[in-house]
C-alpha atoms as one frame of an Amber mdcrd trajectory, in Angstrom:
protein
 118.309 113.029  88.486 114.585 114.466  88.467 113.063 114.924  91.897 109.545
 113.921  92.878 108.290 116.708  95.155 105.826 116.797  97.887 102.324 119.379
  97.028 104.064 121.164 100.321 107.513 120.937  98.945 106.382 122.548  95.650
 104.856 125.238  98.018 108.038 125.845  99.495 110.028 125.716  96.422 107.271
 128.309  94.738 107.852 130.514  97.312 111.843 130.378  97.888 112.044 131.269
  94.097 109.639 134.389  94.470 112.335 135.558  97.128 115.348 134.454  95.819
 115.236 134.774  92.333 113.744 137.149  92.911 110.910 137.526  90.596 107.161
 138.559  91.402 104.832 135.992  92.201 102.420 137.201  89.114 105.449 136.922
  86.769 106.105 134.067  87.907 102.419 132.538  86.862 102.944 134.174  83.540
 106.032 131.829  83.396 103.556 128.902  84.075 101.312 129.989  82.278 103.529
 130.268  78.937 104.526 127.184  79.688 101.272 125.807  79.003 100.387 127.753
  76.275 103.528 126.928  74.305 102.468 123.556  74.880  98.648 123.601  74.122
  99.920 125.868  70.646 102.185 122.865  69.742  99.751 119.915  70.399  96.553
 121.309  69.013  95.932 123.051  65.787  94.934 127.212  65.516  91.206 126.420
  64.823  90.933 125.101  68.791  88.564 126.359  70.489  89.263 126.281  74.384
  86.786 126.728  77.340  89.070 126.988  80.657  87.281 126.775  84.075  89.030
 128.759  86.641  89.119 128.632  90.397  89.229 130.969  92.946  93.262 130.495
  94.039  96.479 130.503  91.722  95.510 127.122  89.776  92.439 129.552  88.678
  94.983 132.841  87.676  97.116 130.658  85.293  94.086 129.542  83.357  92.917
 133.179  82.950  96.455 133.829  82.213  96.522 131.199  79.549  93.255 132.122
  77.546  95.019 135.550  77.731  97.479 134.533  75.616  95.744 132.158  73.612
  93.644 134.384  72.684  96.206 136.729  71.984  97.907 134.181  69.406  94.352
 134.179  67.791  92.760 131.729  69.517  89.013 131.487  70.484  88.608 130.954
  73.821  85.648 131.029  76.824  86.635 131.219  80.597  83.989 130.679  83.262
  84.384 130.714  86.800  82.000 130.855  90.002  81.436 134.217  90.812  82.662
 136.056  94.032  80.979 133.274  96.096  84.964 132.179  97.265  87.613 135.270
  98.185  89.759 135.431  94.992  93.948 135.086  95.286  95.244 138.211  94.472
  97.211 136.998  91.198  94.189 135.716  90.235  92.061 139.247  90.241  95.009
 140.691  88.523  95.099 138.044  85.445  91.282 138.331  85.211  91.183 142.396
  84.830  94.019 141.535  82.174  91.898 139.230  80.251  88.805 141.695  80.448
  90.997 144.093  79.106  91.419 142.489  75.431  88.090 143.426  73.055  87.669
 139.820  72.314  87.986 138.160  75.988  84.621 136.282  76.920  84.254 135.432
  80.372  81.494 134.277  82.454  80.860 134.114  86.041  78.008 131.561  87.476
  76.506 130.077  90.467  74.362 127.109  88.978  75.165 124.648  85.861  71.865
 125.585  83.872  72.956 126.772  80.315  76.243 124.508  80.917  77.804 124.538
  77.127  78.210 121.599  75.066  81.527 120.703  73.658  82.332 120.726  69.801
  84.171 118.414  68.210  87.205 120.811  68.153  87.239 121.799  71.911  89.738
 121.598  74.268  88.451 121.913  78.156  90.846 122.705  80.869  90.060 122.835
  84.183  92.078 125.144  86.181  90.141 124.935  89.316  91.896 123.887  92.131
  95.080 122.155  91.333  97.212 121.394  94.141  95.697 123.846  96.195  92.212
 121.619  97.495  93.340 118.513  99.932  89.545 117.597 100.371  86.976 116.398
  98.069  85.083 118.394  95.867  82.080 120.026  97.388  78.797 121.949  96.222
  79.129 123.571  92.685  82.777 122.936  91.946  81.820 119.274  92.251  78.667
 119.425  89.965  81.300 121.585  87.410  83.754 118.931  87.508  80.763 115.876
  86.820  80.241 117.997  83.871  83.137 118.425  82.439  83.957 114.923  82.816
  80.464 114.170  80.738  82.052 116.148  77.680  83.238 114.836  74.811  86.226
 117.097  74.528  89.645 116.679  75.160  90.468 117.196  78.460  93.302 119.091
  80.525  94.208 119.641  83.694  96.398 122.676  84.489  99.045 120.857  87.222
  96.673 118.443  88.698  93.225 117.621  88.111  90.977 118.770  90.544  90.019
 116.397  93.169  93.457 114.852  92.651  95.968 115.082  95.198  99.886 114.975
  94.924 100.714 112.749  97.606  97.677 110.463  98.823  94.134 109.235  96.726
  91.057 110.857  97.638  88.072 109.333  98.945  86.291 106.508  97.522  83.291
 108.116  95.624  84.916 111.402  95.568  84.645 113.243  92.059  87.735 114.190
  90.540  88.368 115.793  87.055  89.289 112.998  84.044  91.946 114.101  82.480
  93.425 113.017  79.043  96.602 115.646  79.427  97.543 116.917  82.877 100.657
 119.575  82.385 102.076 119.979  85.440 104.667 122.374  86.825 108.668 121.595
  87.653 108.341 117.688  89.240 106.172 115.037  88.929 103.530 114.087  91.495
 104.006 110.688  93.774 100.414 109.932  92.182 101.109 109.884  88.854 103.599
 106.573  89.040 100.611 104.663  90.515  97.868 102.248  88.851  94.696 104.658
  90.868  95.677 107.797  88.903  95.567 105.918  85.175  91.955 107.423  84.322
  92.519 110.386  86.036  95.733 112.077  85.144  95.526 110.990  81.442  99.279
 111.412  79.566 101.210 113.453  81.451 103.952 116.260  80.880 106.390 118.009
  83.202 106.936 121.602  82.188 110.145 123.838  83.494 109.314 126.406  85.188
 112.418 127.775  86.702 111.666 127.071  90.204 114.755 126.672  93.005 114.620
 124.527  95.529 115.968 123.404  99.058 113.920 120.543  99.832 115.835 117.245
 100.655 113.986 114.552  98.763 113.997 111.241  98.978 111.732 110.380  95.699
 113.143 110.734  92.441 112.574 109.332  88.997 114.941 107.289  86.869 115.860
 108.184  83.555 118.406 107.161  81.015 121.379 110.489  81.935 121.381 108.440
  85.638 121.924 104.903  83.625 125.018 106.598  81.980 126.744 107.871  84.873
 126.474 104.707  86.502 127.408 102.070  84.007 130.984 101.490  83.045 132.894
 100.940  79.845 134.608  97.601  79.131 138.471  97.580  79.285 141.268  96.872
  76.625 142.865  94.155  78.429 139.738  92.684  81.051 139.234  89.331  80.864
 135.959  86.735  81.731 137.111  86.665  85.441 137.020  90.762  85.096 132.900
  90.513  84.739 132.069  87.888  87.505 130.910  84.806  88.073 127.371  84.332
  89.123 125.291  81.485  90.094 121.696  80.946  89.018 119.875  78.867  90.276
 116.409  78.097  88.548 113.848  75.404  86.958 111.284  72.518  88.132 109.317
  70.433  85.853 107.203  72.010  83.329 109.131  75.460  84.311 112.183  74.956
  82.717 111.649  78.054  80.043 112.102  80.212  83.579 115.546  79.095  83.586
 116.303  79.717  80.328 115.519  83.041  79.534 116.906  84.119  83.059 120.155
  82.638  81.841 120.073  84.574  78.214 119.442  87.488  79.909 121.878  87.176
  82.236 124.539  86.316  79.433 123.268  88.972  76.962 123.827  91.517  79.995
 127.243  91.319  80.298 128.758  88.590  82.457 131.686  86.671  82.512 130.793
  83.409  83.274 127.437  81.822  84.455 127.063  78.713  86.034 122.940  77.296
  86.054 121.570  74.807  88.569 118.705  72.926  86.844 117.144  69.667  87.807
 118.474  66.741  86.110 115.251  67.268  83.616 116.359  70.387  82.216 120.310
  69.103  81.248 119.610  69.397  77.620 116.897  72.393  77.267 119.408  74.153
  78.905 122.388  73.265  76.473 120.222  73.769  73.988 118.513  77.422  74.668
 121.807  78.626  76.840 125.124  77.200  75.282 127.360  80.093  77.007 126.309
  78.664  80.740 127.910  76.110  82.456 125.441  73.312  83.987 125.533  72.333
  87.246 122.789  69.209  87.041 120.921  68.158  90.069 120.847  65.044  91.496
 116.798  65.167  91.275 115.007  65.300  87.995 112.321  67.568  88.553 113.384
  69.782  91.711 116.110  71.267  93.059 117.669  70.303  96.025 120.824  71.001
  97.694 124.167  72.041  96.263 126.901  69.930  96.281 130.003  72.494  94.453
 131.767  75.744  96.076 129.220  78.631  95.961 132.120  80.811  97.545 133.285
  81.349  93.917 130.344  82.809  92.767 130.204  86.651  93.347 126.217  86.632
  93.283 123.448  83.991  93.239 120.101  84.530  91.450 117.110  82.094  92.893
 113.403  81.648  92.451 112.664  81.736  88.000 110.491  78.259  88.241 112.133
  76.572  91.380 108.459  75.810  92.457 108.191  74.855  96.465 109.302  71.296
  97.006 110.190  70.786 100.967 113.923  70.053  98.846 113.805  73.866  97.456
 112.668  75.387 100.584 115.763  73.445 102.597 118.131  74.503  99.281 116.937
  78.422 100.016 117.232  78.617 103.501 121.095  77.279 102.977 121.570  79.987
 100.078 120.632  82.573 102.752 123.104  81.662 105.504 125.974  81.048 102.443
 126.338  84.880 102.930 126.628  85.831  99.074 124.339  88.941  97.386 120.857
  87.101  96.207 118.524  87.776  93.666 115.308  87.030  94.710 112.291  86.354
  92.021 108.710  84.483  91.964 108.844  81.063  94.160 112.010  82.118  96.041
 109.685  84.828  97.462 106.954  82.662  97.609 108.888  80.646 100.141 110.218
  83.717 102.151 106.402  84.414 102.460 105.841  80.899 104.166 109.202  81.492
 106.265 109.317  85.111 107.648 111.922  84.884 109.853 114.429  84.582 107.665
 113.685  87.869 105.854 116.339  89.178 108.778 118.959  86.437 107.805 118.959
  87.658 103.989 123.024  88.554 103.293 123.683  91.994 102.618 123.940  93.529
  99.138 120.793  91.546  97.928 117.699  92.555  95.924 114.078  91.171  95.687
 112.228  91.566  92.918 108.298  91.131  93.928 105.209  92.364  91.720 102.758
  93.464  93.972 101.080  90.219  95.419 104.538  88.698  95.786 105.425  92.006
  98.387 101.861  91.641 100.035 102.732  88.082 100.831 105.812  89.442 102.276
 104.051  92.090 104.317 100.539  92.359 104.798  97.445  93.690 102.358  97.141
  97.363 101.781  94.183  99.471 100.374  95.635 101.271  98.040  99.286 102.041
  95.906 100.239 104.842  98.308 100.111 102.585 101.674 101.724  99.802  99.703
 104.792 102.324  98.733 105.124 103.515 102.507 105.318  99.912 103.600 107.889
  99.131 100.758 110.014 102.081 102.175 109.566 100.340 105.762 110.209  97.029
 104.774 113.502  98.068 102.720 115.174  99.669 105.707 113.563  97.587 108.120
 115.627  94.120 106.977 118.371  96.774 104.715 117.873  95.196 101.151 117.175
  96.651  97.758 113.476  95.998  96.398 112.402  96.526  93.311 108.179  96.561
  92.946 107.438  95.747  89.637 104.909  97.439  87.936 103.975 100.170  85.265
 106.163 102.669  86.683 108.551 100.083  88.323 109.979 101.533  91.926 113.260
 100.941  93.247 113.332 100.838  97.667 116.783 101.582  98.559 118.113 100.792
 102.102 118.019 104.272 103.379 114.366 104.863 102.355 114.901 106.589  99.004
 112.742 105.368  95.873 113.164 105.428  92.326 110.535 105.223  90.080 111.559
 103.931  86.392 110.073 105.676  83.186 110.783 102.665  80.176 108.572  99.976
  79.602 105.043  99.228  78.297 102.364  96.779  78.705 104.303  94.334  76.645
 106.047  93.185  79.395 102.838  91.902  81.126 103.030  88.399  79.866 105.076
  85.362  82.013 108.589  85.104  81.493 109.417  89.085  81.973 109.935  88.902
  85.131 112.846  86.044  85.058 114.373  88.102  81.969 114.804  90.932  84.789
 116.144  88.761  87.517 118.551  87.653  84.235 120.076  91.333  84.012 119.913
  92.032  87.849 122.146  89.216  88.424 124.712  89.829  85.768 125.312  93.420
  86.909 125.781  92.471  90.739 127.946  89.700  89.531 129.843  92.176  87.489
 130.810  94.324  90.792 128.089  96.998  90.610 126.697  98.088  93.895 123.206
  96.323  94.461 121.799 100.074  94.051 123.421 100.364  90.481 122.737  96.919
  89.715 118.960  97.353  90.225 118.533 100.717  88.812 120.307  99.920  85.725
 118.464  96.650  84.935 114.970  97.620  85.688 115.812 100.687  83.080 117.823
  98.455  81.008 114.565  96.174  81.018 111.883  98.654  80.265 114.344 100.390
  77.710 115.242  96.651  75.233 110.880  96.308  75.699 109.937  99.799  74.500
 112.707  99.077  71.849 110.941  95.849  70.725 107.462  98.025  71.190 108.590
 100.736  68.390 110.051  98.028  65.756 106.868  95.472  66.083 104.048  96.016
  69.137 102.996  95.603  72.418 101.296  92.601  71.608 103.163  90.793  69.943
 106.240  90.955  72.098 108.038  87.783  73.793 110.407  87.876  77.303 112.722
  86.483  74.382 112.185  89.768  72.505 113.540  91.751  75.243 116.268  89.765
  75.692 117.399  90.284  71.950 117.048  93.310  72.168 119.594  93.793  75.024
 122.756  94.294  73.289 121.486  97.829  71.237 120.865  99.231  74.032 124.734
  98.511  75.555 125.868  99.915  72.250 124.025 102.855  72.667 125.560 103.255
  76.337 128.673 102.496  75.374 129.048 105.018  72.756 127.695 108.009  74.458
């Protein structure tokens, strides 16, 4: 599983490798910078013509190191930096003597933006300033550089952050910071990069091996489809529908009855072995209809839910909130669901009602896992600023009341109990439509009815999720995609799992 590393775990991981390996530290910046290079070769064509600003520190030394090369492979390529006004790394001297050293090098040292060059349609800009090496805003020249190069028409890259960035926390408001369209970055991904601030900054994104070792004990770590695999578990010869689970799911008010539905497909297309559905007496015959394989369990009201009258205990996991709306009836029918003891899945007016009734975020049975978007978990919480205080209050809150939260969201993140996160790389903006959230409550519920662990239940189906919509994405589009879509899509993706 990939690790998401602090800008001072990085540090620390940079440096244990120079020692242990052991390799130089200049060698290993001509790793880096390779890195880079083999990437820029692949993505642009040999007629690019790159201009690479370079800083004073390391971040500065791999883009002399990389217009080294480039122009080594035949490239044409300018490098500019700011003169002697800022004590150079020593790395960085060393790369720059290099690159004077070839006949065709041209490099340029400046104090002022007059003569600034204007970009061709062929350019490629990369700003190698600063990197993860500046935690303050952008001051004096190096800020005027950067509002420059952000004016260009150019394609844009940023050499393992763009300057101004930061790794771990947004800067400023107001504060100038480098537009990326490509940031290559070295080893792990930033915290930044999964949140909605750093869109129009860090541009598309790529993760380049290095080689580094580390020691760190991390706590942030991105989900891919190697972690699905090891987690999810081949049917057996001779199981049975008991084998898979039972689950209850309770969902559905008037005029919200297609909630209930495509939570229940999901839920059935996901695996389990038998679903039982509490609708209002209003739904009996959509649900029939659009979810044969469930059983019904009809309420006594038409267009609400109120309380159960069967044996929950045989249900291995309940799923509430797809449509349930927030009748006095529904509230009462919750707050019994929470003291029944079972694993919940908690989606849209469920949480809505937790919202109105705190105190009984402590009563919530063990094994259970919310799903909010981000104004559902405010409402649960409190407003924050900006993505980075609302991830450090989802890591409170999960260990806080010891439940599994899943944030919806581009880059969907995962709160575990004992403060780890995972952040979720499938999905697209397909999925932003109504409906996609009760298809995920759907698939959570089948796999913590199944037996999985809450933390394999929601790790699998928010991948699961993403995975069946970028699926759906490739074979028609983004816009065009239903919840119902996803849903069909589903079983491809088991096949895929279950042969590899």
């Amino acid at each position: 599983m990939q690790k998401i590393l602090s800008a001072f775990q990085l540090r620390e991981a940079d440096q244990f490798t120079v020692l242990h390996e052991p390799i130089a530290s200049i060698d290993l910046m001509e790793r880096a910078a390779t890195a880079c290079t083999n990437f820029l070769r692949r993505r642009f064509s040999e007629i690019t013509v790159y201009r690479i600003f370079c800083g004073p520190g390391n971040n500065g030394g791999d883009g002399l190191a990389i217009a080294r090369q480039l122009i080594e492979h035949g490239n044409t390529v300018y490098t500019y930096s700011m003169g002697s006004t800022t004590p150079f790394s020593e790395d960085r001297t060393f790369n720059l003597n290099r690159l004077l050293r070839l006949p065709n090098s041209s490099h340029s040292e400046s104090s002022e933006t007059t003569g600034w060059p204007s970009a061709a349609e062929n350019e490629v800009w990369i700003d190698a300033l600063f990197g993860t090496g500046l935690q303050r805003p952008l001051e004096g020249l190096y800020k005027k550089w950067v509002e420059c190069m952000n004016e260009s028409c150019a394609t844009r890259v940023a050499i393992d952050l763009p300057s101004g960035f930061m790794a771990d926390s947004f800067p400023t408001t107001g504060a100038v910071v480098f537009k990326a369209n490509i940031t290559l970055s070295f080893h792990s991904p930033k915290l930044t990069f999964f949140l909605a601030e750093s869109a129009e900054v860090v541009g598309e994104w790529h993760i380049l091996n290095i080689g580094l070792k580390e020691v760190s004990q991390v706590k942030r770590w991105v989900l891919h489809q190697e972690d699905v695999k090891q987690r999810f578990y081949i049917r057996k010869r001779f199981s049975h529908k008991g084998t898979y689970g039972h689950g209850l799911l309770i969902a559905g008010s008037n005029g919200k009855y297609g909630a209930a539905v495509l939570a229940a497909r999901a839920c059935l297309r996901s695996g389990i072995g038998l679903l039982t559905v509490h609708v209002p007496a209003g739904a009996r015959n959509i649900l029939q209809l659009g979810a044969p394989e469930a059983m019904l369990y009809v309420d006594d009201y038409e267009d609400h839910l109120t309380m159960v009258q069967f044996e929950i205990s045989r249900h291995q996991a309940i799923g509430v909130g797809p449509g349930i709306g927030t009748h006095e009836d529904t509230v009462a029918l919750l707050h019994h669901l929470i003291q029944v003891g079972k694993p919940l899945v908690l989606d849209a007016d469920a949480l809505n009602i937790l919202a109105m009734n705190k105190e009984w975020i402590d009563k919530i049975p063990a094994g259970s896992i919310l799903t909010p978007h981000p104004k559902e978990f405010e409402r649960l919480t409190r407003p924050v600023q900006d993505s980075v205080e609302r991830l450090e209050l989802l890591t409170t809150f999960a260990m806080r009341h010891q439940l599994t939260v899943i944030l919806k969201g581009a880059y969907s993140c995962i709160a575990m109990p004992d403060g780890r996160l995972f952040f979720n790389t499938t999905g697209n903006a397909g999925l932003a439509r109504g409906g996609s959230g009760d298809v995920l409550t759907g698939i959570v519920l089948a796999f913590l009815s199944q037996g999985y662990t809450s933390e394999d239940a929601a790790l699998i189906a928010v991948w699961l999720h993403g995975a069946a919509a970028d699926r759906v994405a490739a074979s028609t589009s983004m816009q065009g995609m239903l919840p119902s879509d996803v849903i069909e899509a589903l079983p491809l993706l088991f096949g895929e799992l279950e042969r590899s």
